[in-house]
N, C-alpha and C positions, 0 to 999 in steps of 0.2 A: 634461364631455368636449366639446370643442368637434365642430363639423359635419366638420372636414377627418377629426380619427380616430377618429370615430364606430367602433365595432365594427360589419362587417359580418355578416348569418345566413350568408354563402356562408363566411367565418371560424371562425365559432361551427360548422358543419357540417365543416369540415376538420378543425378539433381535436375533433370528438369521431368521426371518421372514418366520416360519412350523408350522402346526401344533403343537398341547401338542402332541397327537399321535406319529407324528413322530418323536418329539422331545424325546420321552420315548423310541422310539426303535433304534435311533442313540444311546442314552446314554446305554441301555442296550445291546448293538451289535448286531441286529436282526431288522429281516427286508431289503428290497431292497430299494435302492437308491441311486441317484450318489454318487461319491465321493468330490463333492465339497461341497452340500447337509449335509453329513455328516462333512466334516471337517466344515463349518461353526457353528454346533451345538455345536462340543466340545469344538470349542474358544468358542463360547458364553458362555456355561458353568462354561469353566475354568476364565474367566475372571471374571464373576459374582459370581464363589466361589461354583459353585452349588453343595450340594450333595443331596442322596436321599438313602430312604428306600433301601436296595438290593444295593445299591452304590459297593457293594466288590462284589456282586454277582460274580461264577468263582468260588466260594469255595458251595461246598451243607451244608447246615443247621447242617448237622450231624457231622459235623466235616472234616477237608481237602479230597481232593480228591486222589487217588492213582493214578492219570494219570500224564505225564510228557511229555511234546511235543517238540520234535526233529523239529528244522525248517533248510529248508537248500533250496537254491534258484531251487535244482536237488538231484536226488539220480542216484543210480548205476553205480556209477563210485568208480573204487581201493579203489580214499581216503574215499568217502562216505561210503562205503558198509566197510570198515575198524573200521569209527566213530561206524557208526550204531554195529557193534558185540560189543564194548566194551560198549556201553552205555546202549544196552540192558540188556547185561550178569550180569552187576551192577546194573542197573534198578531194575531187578525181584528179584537180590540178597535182597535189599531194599525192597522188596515187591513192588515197582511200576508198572505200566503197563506203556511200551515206545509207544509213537503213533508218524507217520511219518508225518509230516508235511508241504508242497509246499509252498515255496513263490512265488504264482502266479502274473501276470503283472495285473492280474484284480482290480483296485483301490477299487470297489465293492465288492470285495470277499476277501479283505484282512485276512489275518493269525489271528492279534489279536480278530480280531471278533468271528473267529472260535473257538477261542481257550478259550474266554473267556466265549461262548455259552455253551461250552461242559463242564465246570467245570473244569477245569486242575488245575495243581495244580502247577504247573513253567514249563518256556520254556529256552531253550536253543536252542540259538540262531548259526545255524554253517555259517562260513565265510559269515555275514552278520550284517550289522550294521540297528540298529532302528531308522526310526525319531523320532522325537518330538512329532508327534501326536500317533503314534505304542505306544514308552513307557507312554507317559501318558495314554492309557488307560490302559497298564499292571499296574500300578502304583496306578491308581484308582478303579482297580477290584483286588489289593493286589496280585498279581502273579508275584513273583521272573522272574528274567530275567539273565541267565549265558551266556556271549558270547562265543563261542567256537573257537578260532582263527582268531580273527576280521582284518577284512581286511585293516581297517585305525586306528589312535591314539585314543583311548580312551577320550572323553573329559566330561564323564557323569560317576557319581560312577555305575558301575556296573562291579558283579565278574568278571573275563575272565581268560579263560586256551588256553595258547601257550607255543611255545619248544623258544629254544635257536636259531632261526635263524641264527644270528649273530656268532656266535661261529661256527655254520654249515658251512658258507662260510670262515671264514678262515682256517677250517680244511682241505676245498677242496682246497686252493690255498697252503696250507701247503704240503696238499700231491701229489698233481700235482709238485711243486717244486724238493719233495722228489724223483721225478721218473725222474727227471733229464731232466725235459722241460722249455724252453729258452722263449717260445712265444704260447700265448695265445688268444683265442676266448670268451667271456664269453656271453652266453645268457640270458638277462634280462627277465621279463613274463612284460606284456601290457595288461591290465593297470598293472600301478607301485604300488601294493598293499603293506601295511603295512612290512610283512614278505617278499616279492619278495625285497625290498629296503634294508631290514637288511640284508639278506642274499648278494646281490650282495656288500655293503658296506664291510661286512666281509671279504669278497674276495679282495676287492681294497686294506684295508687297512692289511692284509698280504702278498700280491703282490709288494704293495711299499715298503715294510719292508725286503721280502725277495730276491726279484728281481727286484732290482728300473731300472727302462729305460727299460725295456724289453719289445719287441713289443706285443701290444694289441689290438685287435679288437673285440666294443662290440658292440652289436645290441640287439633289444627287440623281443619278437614273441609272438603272444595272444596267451599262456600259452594252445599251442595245437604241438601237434608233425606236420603235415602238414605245420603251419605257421612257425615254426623251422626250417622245412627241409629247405624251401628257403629261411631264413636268415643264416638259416648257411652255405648255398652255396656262396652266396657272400660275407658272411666274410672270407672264403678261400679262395678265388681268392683276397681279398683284403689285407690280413696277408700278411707282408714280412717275410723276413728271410727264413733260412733253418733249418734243425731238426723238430725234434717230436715235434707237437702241445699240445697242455693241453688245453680242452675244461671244461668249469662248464656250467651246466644249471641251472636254477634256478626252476626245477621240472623234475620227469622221465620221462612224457611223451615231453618235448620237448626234454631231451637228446636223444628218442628213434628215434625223427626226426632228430637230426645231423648225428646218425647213417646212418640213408640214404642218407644224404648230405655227408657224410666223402666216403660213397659206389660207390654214383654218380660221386663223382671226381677221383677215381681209388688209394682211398686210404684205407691201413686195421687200424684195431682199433685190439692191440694198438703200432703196428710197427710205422706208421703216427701219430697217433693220439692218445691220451690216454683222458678217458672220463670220469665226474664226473657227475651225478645226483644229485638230492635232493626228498626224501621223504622216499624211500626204499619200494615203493608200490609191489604186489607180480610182476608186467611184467618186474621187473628189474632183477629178477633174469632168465627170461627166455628170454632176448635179446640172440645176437651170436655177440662177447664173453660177459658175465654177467656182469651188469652193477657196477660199484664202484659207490656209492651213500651216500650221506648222509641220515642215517634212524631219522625219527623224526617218535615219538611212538603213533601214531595216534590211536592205540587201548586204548592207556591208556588214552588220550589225553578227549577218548571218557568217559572213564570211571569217570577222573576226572571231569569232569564236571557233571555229574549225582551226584556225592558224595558232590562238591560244593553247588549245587541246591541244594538238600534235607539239607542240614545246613541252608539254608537262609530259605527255606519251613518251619524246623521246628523252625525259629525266634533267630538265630545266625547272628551275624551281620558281614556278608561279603563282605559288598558293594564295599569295596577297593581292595579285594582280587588279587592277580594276584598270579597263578599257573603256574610256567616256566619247562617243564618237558627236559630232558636234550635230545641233537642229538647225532650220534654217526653217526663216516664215516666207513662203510662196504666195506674193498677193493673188490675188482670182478677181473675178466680178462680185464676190458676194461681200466685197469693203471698196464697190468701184470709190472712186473719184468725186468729189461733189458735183463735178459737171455731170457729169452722168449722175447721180442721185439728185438731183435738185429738180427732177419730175418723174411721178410714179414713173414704172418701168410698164411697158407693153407685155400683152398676154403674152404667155411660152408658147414659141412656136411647135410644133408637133414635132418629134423627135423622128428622124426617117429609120426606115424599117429595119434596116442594114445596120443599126447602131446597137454595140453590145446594150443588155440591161443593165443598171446599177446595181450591183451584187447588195443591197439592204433593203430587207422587208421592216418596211414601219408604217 
C-alpha cells in the first residue's frame, strides 16, 4: 500500500465505531475494555489492512527480548511442574529468562495482551490451542508461537512438540496381553483430546490384532482420579468373563482412581487386576503396588520446545515443525509377573511417615 492510502487509526476507529484513543490502545494491547470492544477493533483493522508505527511492538528497539512466556490454562500439577523444570533449565541455558503465564477466563485480561505489553520475545503455548484473534495479534506484534502438546489437530502453520501417543497405547495393550489377561477395561479422558484419542486408538488397534473378541469395557472419566474411581466401578460390575482383568488409563491420575475402584470391589492389583497408566508422572511410582505406565518425557518435551522457539525467535523458518519425542512403557508391580500374581497379594503395609503424599485426590 503505498504512503498516499496508507489506512489511517482515525479510519480503522470509525469503522469499528471508538475512539482513535481507544482504537490505539486495542491495537497496541493496553488499556481496559470489553472484549467485544476490543475484538471489534482488530477486525476492523485487519480487514482494512491497518498497520502502524510500533505495529511489532513486543520486541524493545534495542534488539529482541530475553523473555519467553510459558502459557498453560494451571500450574502445579506433576505434568506441569515437569514442563516447567525442563523449560526453564534450557531457557537460562540459552540465556533466556522463563516467565509463567495463566490463561485466565477474563476475556479482558487475556494472555496475548500481557505478553505483548511486556516485550517477550515467543510464547509457548502448553495443552492449549489459539484463536484466531490470540494468533493474530502474536502474528502482528512478530512473536513466535510453539504449541506444547496441543489438545486438537493442528490446522494453522505453527511449530508443536508431542510424544508418540499412538505408539504408547499399543505398547499398553501389548503388554497387558503379555501378562496373560483375557478381558479388558480401558479408560478414555473427557473431553476426547487430540492425544487422549491416539492413545486409546493405539490400544483398540493392538487389542484387535492381538486378542480379537475378547471382552471389553470402555468408559471415559474427566481426566481426574475421583471421576475414574466411579467409572471404573461400574465398568467392573459390567466386564464379564472370568480371569485377571487388564485395565489402560489414558493418564496416571485416573489409573490411581481405578486403583480405588479395583480396592472397593474387594479386588488386589495385580492378582485381579493388572494396571497400565500413561505419562510416568513422579505418584506412579509411589502408588501400592507401583504403577506400570507409559512414560512420555515431559521434561524434555519442555525443553524442546524452548529450543524450537528460540530457532523461530532467531528467524529459522519452523512454522511446519513437528517434534515427536518417543514413549516408553515402565513395567511396575501393578502388571507384576504371574509368579507373583498367581496368589492374592498381602495387605499394603502402612506407608512410613517420612514418605511424600501421592499428589491425587480420588
Amino acid at each position: 500500500m503505498s504512503p498516499t492510502s496508507r489506512v489511517t487509526l482515525a479510519r480503522v476507529a470509525a469503522e469499528a465505531g471508538v475512539s482513535v484513543s481507544t482504537a490505539s490502545r486495542a491495537l497496541r494491547g493496553r488499556g481496559e475494555m470489553s472484549a467485544d470492544t476490543r475484538t471489534r477493533i482488530m477486525r476492523a483493522a485487519g480487514e482494512l489492512g491497518y498497520t502502524f508505527a510500533g505495529e511489532t511492538r513486543g520486541r524493545p528497539r534495542g534488539g529482541t527480548s530475553r523473555v519467553i512466556d510459558l502459557v498453560f490454562g494451571h500450574f502445579h500439577d506433576p505434568y506441569t511442574d515437569e514442563v516447567v523444570a525442563g523449560a526453564r533449565t534450557t531457557a537460562a541455558d540459552l540465556r533466556y529468562d522463563l516467565v509463567l503465564t495463566t490463561d485466565r477466563a477474563d476475556p479482558d485480561d487475556d494472555w496475548p495482551h500481557r505478553i505483548r505489553a511486556r516485550g517477550s520475545a515467543g510464547v509457548i503455548l502448553g495443552l492449549l490451542m489459539p484463536t484466531a484473534a490470540q494468533l493474530a495479534l502474536m502474528q502482528r506484534a512478530a512473536i513466535p508461537v510453539v504449541l506444547l502438546d496441543p489438545p486438537s489437530d493442528v490446522r494453522v502453520k505453527l511449530p508443536s512438540i508431542r510424544t508418540t501417543d499412538r505408539a504408547g497405547g499399543v505398547a499398553a495393550a501389548e503388554h497387558l496381553v503379555d501378562r496373560g489377561v483375557r478381558r479388558f477395561i480401558l479408560i478414555g479422558g473427557a473431553p476426547a483430546y487430540r492425544y487422549g484419542r491416539a492413545r486409546i486408538d493405539g490400544f483398540l488397534d493392538a487389542l484387535n490384532r492381538l486378542a480379537p473378541g475378547a471382552p471389553l469395557v470402555r468408559t471415559d472419566a474427566e481426566w481426574s482420579g475421583a471421576h475414574a474411581r466411579s467409572r471404573c466401578a461400574r465398568a467392573l460390575a459390567e466386564l464379564p468373563g472370568e480371569g485377571p482383568i487388564g485395565l489402560f488409563a489414558c493418564n496416571d491420575e485416573m489409573a490411581a482412581g481405578a486403583y480405588r475402584a479395583i480396592a472397593d470391589a474387594g479386588l488386589t492389583i495385580p492378582h485381579d487386576a493388572r494396571v497400565v497408566g500413561f505419562d510416568d508422572v513422579r505418584g506412579a511410582r509411589w502408588l501400592h503396588p507401583p504403577l506400570t505406565t507409559i512414560r512420555q518425557p515431559i521434561r524434555e518435551m519442555g525443553a524442546a520446545a524452548v529450543h524450537t522457539l528460540v530457532r523461530a525467535i532467531e528467524g529459522e523458518a519452523v512454522a511446519d515443525a513437528v517434534v515427536e519425542l518417543p514413549t516408553e512403557l515402565v513395567p511396575r508391580g501393578s502388571t507384576a509377573a504371574s509368579s507373583s500374581a498367581s496368589r492374592p497379594s498381602a495387605p499394603a503395609p502402612q506407608r512410613p511417615p517420612t514418605r511424600e503424599p501421592v499428589p491425587w485426590e480420588v
